[in-house]
C-alpha positions, 0 to 999 in steps of 0.5 A: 555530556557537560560539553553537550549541554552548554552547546543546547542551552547557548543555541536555545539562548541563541535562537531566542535572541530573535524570536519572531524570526525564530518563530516564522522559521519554526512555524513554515518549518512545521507547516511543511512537516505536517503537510508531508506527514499527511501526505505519507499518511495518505500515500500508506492508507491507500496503498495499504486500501489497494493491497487489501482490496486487490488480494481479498476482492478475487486474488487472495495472498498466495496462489498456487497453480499448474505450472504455466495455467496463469499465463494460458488459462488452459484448462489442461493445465490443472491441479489433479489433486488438490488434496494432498497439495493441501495436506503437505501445505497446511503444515506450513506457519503463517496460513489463515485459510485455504480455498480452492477454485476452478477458474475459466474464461468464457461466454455467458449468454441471455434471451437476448444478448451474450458476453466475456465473463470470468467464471469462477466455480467456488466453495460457497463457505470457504470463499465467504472467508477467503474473500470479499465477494460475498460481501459485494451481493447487492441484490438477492444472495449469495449462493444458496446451500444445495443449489447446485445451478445458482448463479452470482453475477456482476451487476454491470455483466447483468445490465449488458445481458438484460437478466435479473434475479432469477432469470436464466444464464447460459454460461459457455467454457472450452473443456480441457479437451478443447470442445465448448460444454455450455451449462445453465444457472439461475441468477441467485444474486448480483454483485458490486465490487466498485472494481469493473472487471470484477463486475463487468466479467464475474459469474460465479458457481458452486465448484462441483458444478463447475468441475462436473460442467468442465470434465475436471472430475475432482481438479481444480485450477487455483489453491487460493491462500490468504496469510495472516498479513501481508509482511508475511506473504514473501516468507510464506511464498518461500515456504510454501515452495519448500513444501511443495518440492519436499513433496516432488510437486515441482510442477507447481507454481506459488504466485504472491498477489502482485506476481498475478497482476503485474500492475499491482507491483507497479502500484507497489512500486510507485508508493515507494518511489513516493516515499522518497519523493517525500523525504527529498522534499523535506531535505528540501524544505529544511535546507530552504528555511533553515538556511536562510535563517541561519545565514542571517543569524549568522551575519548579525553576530559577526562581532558576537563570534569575534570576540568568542575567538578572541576569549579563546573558543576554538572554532570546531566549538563555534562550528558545534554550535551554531550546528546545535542551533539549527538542529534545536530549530528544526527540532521545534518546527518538526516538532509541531509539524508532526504533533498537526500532521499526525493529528491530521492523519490520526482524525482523518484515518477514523472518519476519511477522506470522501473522494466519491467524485472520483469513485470510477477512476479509483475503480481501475485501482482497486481503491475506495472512495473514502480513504483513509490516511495510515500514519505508521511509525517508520515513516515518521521515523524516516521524516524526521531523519530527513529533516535532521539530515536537511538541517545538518546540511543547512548548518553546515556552511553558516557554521563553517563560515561562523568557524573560520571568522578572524577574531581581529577582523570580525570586531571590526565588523558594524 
Protein backbone atom coordinates (compact mmCIF):
# COMPACT_ATOMS: atom_id res chain seq x y z
CA UNK A 1 0.00 0.00 0.00
CA UNK A 2 2.85 2.25 0.80
CA UNK A 3 4.44 1.26 -2.51
CA UNK A 4 0.89 2.39 -3.88
CA UNK A 5 0.92 5.37 -2.84
CA UNK A 6 4.04 6.80 -4.07
CA UNK A 7 3.23 5.62 -7.76
CA UNK A 8 -0.39 7.94 -7.24
CA UNK A 9 1.20 10.95 -5.72
CA UNK A 10 4.42 10.79 -8.28
CA UNK A 11 1.60 10.51 -11.42
CA UNK A 12 -0.62 13.32 -10.23
CA UNK A 13 2.95 15.36 -9.56
CA UNK A 14 3.71 14.05 -12.78
CA UNK A 15 0.48 15.12 -14.86
CA UNK A 16 0.32 18.27 -13.41
CA UNK A 17 3.86 19.29 -14.75
CA UNK A 18 1.68 20.22 -17.97
CA UNK A 19 -1.39 21.35 -16.91
CA UNK A 20 -2.81 22.57 -19.92
CA UNK A 21 -2.00 19.74 -21.73
CA UNK A 22 -3.44 17.51 -19.03
CA UNK A 23 -6.28 19.62 -19.11
CA UNK A 24 -7.15 19.12 -22.84
CA UNK A 25 -6.55 15.47 -22.67
CA UNK A 26 -8.84 15.24 -19.70
CA UNK A 27 -11.69 17.51 -21.01
CA UNK A 28 -11.74 15.73 -24.84
CA UNK A 29 -11.63 12.53 -22.56
CA UNK A 30 -14.68 13.45 -20.62
CA UNK A 31 -16.51 14.94 -23.43
CA UNK A 32 -16.34 11.27 -25.09
CA UNK A 33 -17.35 9.80 -22.06
CA UNK A 34 -20.42 11.69 -21.48
CA UNK A 35 -21.22 11.62 -24.89
CA UNK A 36 -21.30 7.83 -24.82
CA UNK A 37 -22.96 7.80 -21.59
CA UNK A 38 -25.84 9.59 -23.28
CA UNK A 39 -25.72 7.48 -26.05
CA UNK A 40 -25.97 4.05 -23.45
CA UNK A 41 -28.78 6.03 -21.94
CA UNK A 42 -30.65 6.69 -24.95
CA UNK A 43 -30.04 3.08 -26.23
CA UNK A 44 -31.48 1.29 -22.77
CA UNK A 45 -34.65 4.22 -22.58
CA UNK A 46 -35.81 3.07 -25.88
CA UNK A 47 -35.39 -0.26 -25.93
CA UNK A 48 -36.69 -0.62 -22.07
CA UNK A 49 -39.91 1.82 -24.44
CA UNK A 50 -39.96 -0.91 -26.76
CA UNK A 51 -40.27 -3.94 -24.45
CA UNK A 52 -42.88 -2.24 -22.57
CA UNK A 53 -44.69 -0.94 -25.08
CA UNK A 54 -44.43 -4.29 -27.41
CA UNK A 55 -45.52 -6.59 -24.38
CA UNK A 56 -48.49 -4.24 -22.68
CA UNK A 57 -49.75 -2.92 -25.95
CA UNK A 58 -51.38 -6.63 -27.09
CA UNK A 59 -48.80 -9.29 -26.32
CA UNK A 60 -48.33 -9.34 -22.59
CA UNK A 61 -45.28 -11.26 -21.15
CA UNK A 62 -45.93 -14.70 -21.60
CA UNK A 63 -48.44 -16.49 -23.36
CA UNK A 64 -49.59 -19.88 -23.42
CA UNK A 65 -51.21 -21.37 -26.69
CA UNK A 66 -52.31 -24.73 -28.23
CA UNK A 67 -49.46 -26.17 -29.49
CA UNK A 68 -48.79 -24.72 -32.89
CA UNK A 69 -52.09 -22.11 -32.78
CA UNK A 70 -49.20 -18.99 -33.09
CA UNK A 71 -47.93 -20.52 -36.27
CA UNK A 72 -51.74 -21.22 -38.00
CA UNK A 73 -54.22 -19.16 -36.26
CA UNK A 74 -56.42 -22.04 -36.71
CA UNK A 75 -58.80 -22.04 -34.54
CA UNK A 76 -59.03 -25.67 -34.01
CA UNK A 77 -56.30 -25.30 -32.20
CA UNK A 78 -57.50 -24.48 -28.92
CA UNK A 79 -57.25 -24.24 -25.19
CA UNK A 80 -60.57 -26.22 -24.19
CA UNK A 81 -60.06 -25.75 -20.68
CA UNK A 82 -58.68 -22.93 -19.74
CA UNK A 83 -59.43 -23.21 -16.04
CA UNK A 84 -57.71 -25.72 -14.84
CA UNK A 85 -54.44 -24.39 -17.05
CA UNK A 86 -55.41 -21.54 -14.96
CA UNK A 87 -55.47 -23.28 -11.50
CA UNK A 88 -52.02 -25.40 -12.11
CA UNK A 89 -50.43 -21.91 -13.33
CA UNK A 90 -51.48 -19.50 -10.57
CA UNK A 91 -49.25 -21.26 -8.13
CA UNK A 92 -46.48 -20.25 -10.03
CA UNK A 93 -43.89 -17.36 -8.29
CA UNK A 94 -43.61 -14.19 -10.15
CA UNK A 95 -47.26 -13.81 -12.06
CA UNK A 96 -48.91 -10.11 -11.79
CA UNK A 97 -52.05 -11.32 -13.84
CA UNK A 98 -53.70 -13.44 -15.96
CA UNK A 99 -56.06 -13.07 -18.88
CA UNK A 100 -57.56 -15.07 -21.30
CA UNK A 101 -58.30 -14.28 -24.82
CA UNK A 102 -60.13 -15.60 -28.10
CA UNK A 103 -57.94 -14.27 -31.01
CA UNK A 104 -58.73 -14.56 -34.97
CA UNK A 105 -58.29 -13.28 -38.08
CA UNK A 106 -60.72 -12.00 -40.04
CA UNK A 107 -63.21 -9.47 -42.11
CA UNK A 108 -64.75 -6.59 -41.03
CA UNK A 109 -67.00 -4.98 -43.08
CA UNK A 110 -69.22 -1.45 -43.53
CA UNK A 111 -72.42 0.12 -45.47
CA UNK A 112 -69.63 0.59 -47.55
CA UNK A 113 -66.51 -1.01 -47.84
CA UNK A 114 -64.62 -4.26 -46.01
CA UNK A 115 -61.31 -4.87 -44.69
CA UNK A 116 -58.46 -7.50 -42.64
CA UNK A 117 -58.81 -7.08 -39.06
CA UNK A 118 -57.47 -8.84 -36.09
CA UNK A 119 -60.27 -9.82 -33.83
CA UNK A 120 -59.85 -10.16 -30.36
CA UNK A 121 -62.78 -11.21 -27.86
CA UNK A 122 -61.68 -10.18 -24.41
CA UNK A 123 -62.57 -9.83 -20.48
CA UNK A 124 -63.11 -6.05 -20.45
CA UNK A 125 -61.94 -5.78 -16.82
CA UNK A 126 -59.10 -7.89 -16.93
CA UNK A 127 -57.70 -6.66 -20.32
CA UNK A 128 -57.73 -2.93 -18.45
CA UNK A 129 -55.14 -4.53 -16.17
CA UNK A 130 -53.40 -6.64 -18.47
CA UNK A 131 -52.80 -4.32 -21.22
CA UNK A 132 -52.76 -0.84 -22.48
CA UNK A 133 -55.38 -1.00 -24.97
CA UNK A 134 -57.96 0.63 -22.64
CA UNK A 135 -55.85 3.54 -22.31
CA UNK A 136 -55.40 4.19 -26.45
CA UNK A 137 -59.72 4.89 -26.48
CA UNK A 138 -59.75 8.23 -28.23
CA UNK A 139 -63.02 8.44 -28.61
CA UNK A 140 -66.23 7.06 -27.02
CA UNK A 141 -65.27 4.18 -24.52
CA UNK A 142 -64.00 1.36 -24.01
CA UNK A 143 -66.34 -1.75 -23.81
CA UNK A 144 -69.32 -1.19 -21.80
CA UNK A 145 -70.69 -3.59 -18.88
CA UNK A 146 -73.52 -5.61 -20.53
CA UNK A 147 -73.03 -4.67 -23.94
CA UNK A 148 -72.42 -7.92 -25.15
CA UNK A 149 -72.30 -6.71 -29.09
CA UNK A 150 -69.91 -3.47 -28.24
CA UNK A 151 -67.22 -2.91 -30.43
CA UNK A 152 -63.75 -1.11 -30.05
CA UNK A 153 -62.28 -0.45 -33.29
CA UNK A 154 -58.82 1.13 -34.72
CA UNK A 155 -59.11 4.24 -35.69
CA UNK A 156 -57.34 3.91 -39.01
CA UNK A 157 -59.70 0.36 -39.68
CA UNK A 158 -62.47 3.01 -38.89
CA UNK A 159 -61.35 5.69 -41.62
CA UNK A 160 -60.74 2.74 -44.04
CA UNK A 161 -64.46 1.59 -43.27
CA UNK A 162 -66.15 4.91 -43.19
CA UNK A 163 -67.82 4.03 -39.56
CA UNK A 164 -67.99 5.96 -36.50
CA UNK A 165 -69.28 5.64 -32.88
CA UNK A 166 -72.08 4.07 -32.99
CA UNK A 167 -72.24 2.91 -36.45
CA UNK A 168 -72.82 -0.85 -37.17
CA UNK A 169 -69.73 -3.52 -37.82
CA UNK A 170 -69.94 -6.75 -39.59
CA UNK A 171 -67.22 -8.84 -38.43
CA UNK A 172 -66.50 -12.17 -40.62
CA UNK A 173 -64.23 -15.03 -38.95
CA UNK A 174 -63.66 -19.20 -39.98
CA UNK A 175 -65.06 -21.17 -37.17
CA UNK A 176 -63.31 -24.18 -36.14
CA UNK A 177 -65.07 -26.42 -38.50
CA UNK A 178 -63.93 -24.45 -41.33
CA UNK A 179 -67.12 -22.29 -42.20
CA UNK A 180 -67.56 -18.22 -42.22
CA UNK A 181 -70.09 -17.33 -39.09
CA UNK A 182 -70.41 -13.24 -39.30
CA UNK A 183 -71.79 -11.26 -36.11
CA UNK A 184 -72.73 -7.91 -35.86
CA UNK A 185 -71.53 -5.04 -33.22
CA UNK A 186 -72.11 -1.43 -32.57
CA UNK A 187 -68.71 0.71 -32.54
CA UNK A 188 -68.62 1.88 -28.89
CA UNK A 189 -64.92 3.42 -29.04
CA UNK A 190 -61.91 3.95 -31.17
CA UNK A 191 -58.87 3.36 -30.55
CA UNK A 192 -54.88 5.15 -31.07
CA UNK A 193 -52.17 3.05 -30.36
CA UNK A 194 -49.44 5.15 -32.57
CA UNK A 195 -48.57 1.21 -33.36
CA UNK A 196 -50.38 0.64 -37.28
CA UNK A 197 -51.06 -2.69 -36.83
CA UNK A 198 -52.67 -2.29 -33.98
CA UNK A 199 -54.78 0.49 -35.27
CA UNK A 200 -54.88 -0.28 -38.71
CA UNK A 201 -56.41 -4.20 -38.07
CA UNK A 202 -57.89 -4.23 -34.09
CA UNK A 203 -61.61 -4.97 -33.41
CA UNK A 204 -62.24 -6.00 -30.16
CA UNK A 205 -65.26 -7.72 -28.49
CA UNK A 206 -66.38 -9.17 -25.21
CA UNK A 207 -64.85 -12.85 -25.05
CA UNK A 208 -68.21 -14.59 -24.40
CA UNK A 209 -69.56 -13.05 -27.69
CA UNK A 210 -66.82 -14.03 -29.37
CA UNK A 211 -66.74 -17.52 -27.93
CA UNK A 212 -70.42 -17.94 -28.76
CA UNK A 213 -69.94 -16.31 -32.35
CA UNK A 214 -67.02 -18.57 -33.30
CA UNK A 215 -68.58 -22.13 -31.62
CA UNK A 216 -65.67 -22.43 -29.04
CA UNK A 217 -68.31 -22.97 -26.06
CA UNK A 218 -66.28 -22.05 -23.03
CA UNK A 219 -62.22 -22.45 -25.19
CA UNK A 220 -60.17 -19.92 -25.81
CA UNK A 221 -57.14 -19.40 -27.64
CA UNK A 222 -54.60 -17.20 -25.48
CA UNK A 223 -53.64 -17.22 -21.78
CA UNK A 224 -52.06 -14.02 -21.58
CA UNK A 225 -49.66 -13.55 -18.36
CA UNK A 226 -47.95 -10.32 -17.58
CA UNK A 227 -44.57 -10.87 -14.79
CA UNK A 228 -43.94 -8.54 -12.45
CA UNK A 229 -40.65 -7.45 -14.65
CA UNK A 230 -39.14 -8.27 -17.44
CA UNK A 231 -35.92 -9.99 -15.70
CA UNK A 232 -38.30 -12.18 -14.84
CA UNK A 233 -39.88 -13.56 -17.73
CA UNK A 234 -37.27 -16.21 -18.98
CA UNK A 235 -37.51 -17.83 -15.36
CA UNK A 236 -41.30 -17.70 -15.42
CA UNK A 237 -41.46 -19.15 -18.82
CA UNK A 238 -39.45 -22.14 -17.23
CA UNK A 239 -41.55 -22.39 -14.56
CA UNK A 240 -44.66 -22.16 -16.22
CA UNK A 241 -43.48 -25.15 -18.16
CA UNK A 242 -42.96 -27.35 -15.26
CA UNK A 243 -46.10 -26.56 -14.30
CA UNK A 244 -47.75 -27.31 -17.14
CA UNK A 245 -46.29 -30.73 -17.97
CA UNK A 246 -46.50 -31.53 -13.88
CA UNK A 247 -50.19 -31.44 -14.80
CA UNK A 248 -49.73 -33.72 -18.32
CA UNK A 249 -50.54 -30.61 -20.55
CA UNK A 250 -47.77 -31.27 -22.85
CA UNK A 251 -49.81 -30.03 -25.66
CA UNK A 252 -49.11 -26.58 -24.76
CA UNK A 253 -46.87 -24.28 -25.79
CA UNK A 254 -45.27 -20.97 -23.34
CA UNK A 255 -44.15 -17.90 -25.65
CA UNK A 256 -42.27 -15.23 -24.01
CA UNK A 257 -42.93 -11.70 -25.62
CA UNK A 258 -40.12 -12.12 -28.37
CA UNK A 259 -40.91 -15.67 -28.99
CA UNK A 260 -44.45 -13.92 -30.56
CA UNK A 261 -42.74 -11.47 -32.86
CA UNK A 262 -39.33 -12.49 -33.98
CA UNK A 263 -38.47 -8.76 -34.59
CA UNK A 264 -38.76 -8.08 -31.36
CA UNK A 265 -35.79 -10.23 -30.76
CA UNK A 266 -33.86 -8.70 -33.27
CA UNK A 267 -34.45 -5.25 -31.56
CA UNK A 268 -33.31 -7.09 -28.47
CA UNK A 269 -30.49 -8.07 -30.24
CA UNK A 270 -29.52 -4.93 -32.15
CA UNK A 271 -29.51 -3.19 -28.50
CA UNK A 272 -27.10 -5.37 -27.57
CA UNK A 273 -24.84 -5.28 -30.30
CA UNK A 274 -24.87 -1.74 -29.59
CA UNK A 275 -23.61 -1.95 -26.41
CA UNK A 276 -20.63 -3.33 -27.56
CA UNK A 277 -20.40 -0.75 -30.51
CA UNK A 278 -20.28 1.65 -27.40
CA UNK A 279 -17.49 0.17 -25.38
CA UNK A 280 -15.23 -0.40 -28.35
CA UNK A 281 -15.48 3.13 -29.17
CA UNK A 282 -14.66 4.06 -25.79
CA UNK A 283 -11.56 1.56 -26.14
CA UNK A 284 -10.97 3.64 -28.84
CA UNK A 285 -11.24 6.95 -27.67
CA UNK A 286 -9.09 6.56 -24.73
CA UNK A 287 -6.43 4.62 -26.69
CA UNK A 288 -6.40 7.98 -29.00
CA UNK A 289 -6.26 10.66 -26.59
CA UNK A 290 -4.09 9.03 -23.76
CA UNK A 291 -1.77 7.62 -25.99
CA UNK A 292 -0.96 10.39 -27.56
CA UNK A 293 -0.10 12.34 -24.42
CA UNK A 294 1.59 10.00 -22.94
CA UNK A 295 3.73 9.35 -25.87
CA UNK A 296 4.76 12.92 -25.48
CA UNK A 297 4.80 13.14 -21.99
CA UNK A 298 6.86 10.39 -22.06
CA UNK A 299 9.68 12.24 -24.80
CA UNK A 300 9.98 15.25 -22.69
CA UNK A 301 11.15 13.26 -19.64
CA UNK A 302 13.78 11.27 -21.35
CA UNK A 303 16.47 12.61 -19.01
CA UNK A 304 13.86 12.71 -15.94
CA UNK A 305 13.87 8.77 -16.49
CA UNK A 306 17.55 8.45 -16.97
CA UNK A 307 18.66 9.87 -14.06
CA UNK A 308 15.76 7.77 -12.07
CA UNK A 309 17.72 4.31 -13.40
CA UNK A 310 20.76 5.65 -12.42
CA UNK A 311 19.71 6.50 -8.66
CA UNK A 312 18.69 2.89 -8.68
CA UNK A 313 14.88 2.72 -9.63
CA UNK A 314 14.18 -0.30 -11.22
CA UNK A 315 12.45 -0.30 -14.66
CA UNK A 316 9.26 -2.57 -13.57
CA UNK A 317 8.92 0.51 -10.91
CA UNK A 318 9.38 3.12 -13.95
CA UNK A 319 6.74 0.63 -16.11
CA UNK A 320 4.20 1.03 -12.81
CA UNK A 321 4.36 4.41 -13.03
CA UNK A 322 3.78 5.95 -15.93
CA UNK A 323 1.15 3.17 -16.08
CA UNK A 324 -0.22 4.90 -12.83
CA UNK A 325 -0.52 7.98 -14.92
CA UNK A 326 -2.49 7.23 -17.42
CA UNK A 327 -4.94 5.44 -15.15
CA UNK A 328 -5.06 8.81 -12.97
CA UNK A 329 -5.80 10.80 -16.14
CA UNK A 330 -8.59 8.78 -17.41
CA UNK A 331 -9.57 8.60 -14.21
CA UNK A 332 -10.54 12.59 -14.19
CA UNK A 333 -11.67 12.83 -17.72
CA UNK A 334 -14.17 9.61 -17.02
CA UNK A 335 -14.74 11.32 -14.14
CA UNK A 336 -16.20 14.25 -15.73
CA UNK A 337 -17.56 12.50 -18.32
CA UNK A 338 -19.76 10.48 -16.47
CA UNK A 339 -20.58 13.41 -13.83
CA UNK A 340 -22.02 15.49 -17.61
CA UNK A 341 -23.13 12.30 -19.21
CA UNK A 342 -25.29 10.88 -16.44
CA UNK A 343 -26.24 14.58 -15.65
CA UNK A 344 -27.62 14.65 -19.16
CA UNK A 345 -29.37 11.39 -19.07
CA UNK A 346 -30.68 11.85 -15.51
CA UNK A 347 -32.52 15.53 -17.03
CA UNK A 348 -33.35 14.32 -20.23
CA UNK A 349 -34.99 10.93 -18.77
CA UNK A 350 -37.47 13.08 -16.65
CA UNK A 351 -38.45 15.55 -19.02
CA UNK A 352 -37.41 13.48 -22.68
CA UNK A 353 -36.48 13.83 -25.99
CA UNK A 354 -39.39 14.96 -28.16
CA UNK A 355 -38.89 13.10 -31.55
CA UNK A 356 -42.64 13.81 -32.87
CA UNK A 357 -41.06 14.44 -36.47
CA UNK A 358 -40.30 10.81 -36.38
CA UNK A 359 -43.64 9.66 -34.76
CA UNK A 360 -44.69 7.03 -38.03
CA UNK A 361 -41.11 5.65 -38.43
CA UNK A 362 -41.22 4.98 -34.48
CA UNK A 363 -44.64 3.43 -34.87
CA UNK A 364 -43.18 0.39 -36.79
CA UNK A 365 -41.11 -0.21 -33.66
CA UNK A 366 -43.24 0.13 -30.87
CA UNK A 367 -41.67 3.48 -29.96
CA UNK A 368 -42.83 6.94 -28.33
CA UNK A 369 -42.13 9.84 -29.62
CA UNK A 370 -40.63 11.19 -26.70
CA UNK A 371 -37.94 9.19 -25.41
CA UNK A 372 -36.43 8.89 -22.40
CA UNK A 373 -32.82 8.24 -21.72
CA UNK A 374 -32.54 5.15 -19.04
CA UNK A 375 -29.09 5.67 -17.16
CA UNK A 376 -28.56 2.16 -15.28
CA UNK A 377 -25.57 1.23 -13.10
CA UNK A 378 -24.25 -1.82 -15.07
CA UNK A 379 -23.86 0.04 -18.17
CA UNK A 380 -21.55 2.87 -16.28
CA UNK A 381 -20.22 0.14 -14.99
CA UNK A 382 -19.17 -1.32 -18.31
CA UNK A 383 -17.88 2.08 -19.65
CA UNK A 384 -15.77 2.64 -17.17
CA UNK A 385 -14.38 -0.76 -17.39
CA UNK A 386 -13.95 0.08 -21.14
CA UNK A 387 -12.19 3.15 -20.27
CA UNK A 388 -9.74 1.47 -17.66
CA UNK A 389 -9.18 -1.14 -20.30
CA UNK A 390 -8.35 1.38 -23.05
CA UNK A 391 -6.25 3.43 -20.74
CA UNK A 392 -4.10 0.23 -19.65
CA UNK A 393 -3.50 -0.26 -23.18
CA UNK A 394 -2.31 3.37 -24.02
CA UNK A 395 -0.05 3.10 -20.98
CA UNK A 396 1.30 -0.09 -22.13
CA UNK A 397 3.96 1.04 -24.92
CA UNK A 398 4.97 4.56 -23.31
CA UNK A 399 5.84 2.70 -20.12
CA UNK A 400 7.51 0.04 -21.82
CA UNK A 401 9.67 2.22 -23.69
CA UNK A 402 10.07 4.83 -20.17
CA UNK A 403 11.00 0.82 -18.75
CA UNK A 404 13.66 0.11 -21.23
CA UNK A 405 15.57 3.60 -21.20
CA UNK A 406 19.42 3.15 -20.60
CA UNK A 407 20.34 5.41 -18.02
CA UNK A 408 23.94 6.49 -19.54
CA UNK A 409 21.87 7.08 -22.85
CA UNK A 410 18.86 8.64 -21.72
CA UNK A 411 21.12 11.71 -19.78
CA UNK A 412 22.71 12.40 -22.86
CA UNK A 413 19.17 13.10 -24.45
CA UNK A 414 18.47 17.65 -24.94
Amino acid sequence: MGNLAIYLKLGWRNLWLHPLRTMLTAAALGVGIAALTFLSAMDDGWMQQIKTNFAMTVTGHIQIHAKGFEDSRNLSQRIEHPDKVIAAISRVDGIRGIATRVRASGLASSAGSNAGAQIYGVQPELEQQMSRLSGFVAAGTWLPDHDVHAAVVGDGLADRLGIGLGDKLVVMAAVPGGDIASEVFRVRGLIHSGVMEVDNLIVIVPLPTAQHWLGLGKAITDIVIRADSFDQVNELAVALKMSLSALGCGSFEVLRWYDIDPMAQQWADFADAYTWIVLLIVIIVVLAEVLNTMLMSMHERVREFGLMGALGVMPAQIFAMVVWETVILVLIGGAAGFALGGGLSLWYGEHGIDLSQFAIAFSFMYMDPIVHPLLQADSGLRILAAALFGAMIAGLIPAWKASRLQPAHALREL
